[in-house]
C-alpha positions in Angstrom: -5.3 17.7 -16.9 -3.6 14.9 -15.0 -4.1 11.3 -16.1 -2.0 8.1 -15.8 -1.1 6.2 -18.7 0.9 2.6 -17.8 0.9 3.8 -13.8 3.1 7.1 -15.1 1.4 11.0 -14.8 1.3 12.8 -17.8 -0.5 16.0 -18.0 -2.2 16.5 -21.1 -3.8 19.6 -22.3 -7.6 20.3 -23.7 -9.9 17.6 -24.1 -9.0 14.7 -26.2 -10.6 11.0 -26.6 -8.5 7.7 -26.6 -7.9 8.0 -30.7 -6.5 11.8 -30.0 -4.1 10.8 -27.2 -2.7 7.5 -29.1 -1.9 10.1 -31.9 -0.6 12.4 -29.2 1.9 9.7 -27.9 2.7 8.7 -31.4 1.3 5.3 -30.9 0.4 3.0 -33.7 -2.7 2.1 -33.4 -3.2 -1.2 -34.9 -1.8 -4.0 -32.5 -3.2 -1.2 -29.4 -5.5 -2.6 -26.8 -6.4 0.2 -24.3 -8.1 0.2 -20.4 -9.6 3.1 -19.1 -10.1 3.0 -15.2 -10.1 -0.8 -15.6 -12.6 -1.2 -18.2 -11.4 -2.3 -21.8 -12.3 0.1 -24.4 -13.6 -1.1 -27.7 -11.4 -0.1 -30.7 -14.5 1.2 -32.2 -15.2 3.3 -29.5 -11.8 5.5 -29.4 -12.8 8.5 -31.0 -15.7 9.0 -29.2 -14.1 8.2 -25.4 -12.8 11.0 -24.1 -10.2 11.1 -21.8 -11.1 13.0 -18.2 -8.9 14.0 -15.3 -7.7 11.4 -13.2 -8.1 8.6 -15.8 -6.3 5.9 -15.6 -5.3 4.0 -18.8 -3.1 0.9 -19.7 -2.0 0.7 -22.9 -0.7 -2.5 -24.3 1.1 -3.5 -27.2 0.8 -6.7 -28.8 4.2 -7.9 -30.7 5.0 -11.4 -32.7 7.9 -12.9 -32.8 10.6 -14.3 -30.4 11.5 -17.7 -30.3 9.4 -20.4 -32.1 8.6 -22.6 -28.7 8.7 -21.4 -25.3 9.8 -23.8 -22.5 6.0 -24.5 -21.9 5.7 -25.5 -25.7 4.0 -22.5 -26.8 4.8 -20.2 -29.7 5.7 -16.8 -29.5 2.8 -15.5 -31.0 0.6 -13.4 -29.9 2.6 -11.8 -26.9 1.7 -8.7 -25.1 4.0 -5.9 -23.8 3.0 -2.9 -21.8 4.3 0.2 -23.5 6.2 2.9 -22.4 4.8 6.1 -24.1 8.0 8.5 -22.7 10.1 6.4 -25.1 
């Protein structure tokens, strides 16, 4: 089936639910936030989601670090990437 995962097609085979397809994409799960056709998916709710033709997900990764204050005088906590599951 064809989905989109970060605005890239992937075909994926059988049925799986959000939990399966992080594990497919060798994904760690625990700093993971996940959309699903622009709805945010509880972390709770993962196993039990499955993924359907045409879905569009955004997965984001959130990552600490960087510099201790940005110009705007904020830390770098708590920042957010979008990740690239081909890589």
């Amino acid at each position: 089936m064809q989905i989109l995962v970060n605005g890239e097609s992937r075909e994926i085979k059988g049925e799986v639910s959000i939990l399966q397809l992080l594990q497919q994409l060798d994904l760690k799960t625990e700093r993971v936030a996940v959309e699903q056709n622009l709805k945010i998916v509880p972390r709770s709710a993962w196993g039990e989601t499955p993924v359907r033709e045409g879905d569009q997900l955004e997965i984001v990764h959130f990552v600490g670090g960087g510099s201790p204050v940005n110009q705007a005088g904020a830390t770098g906590r708590g920042n957010a990437r979008s990740l690239d599951p081909g890589s």
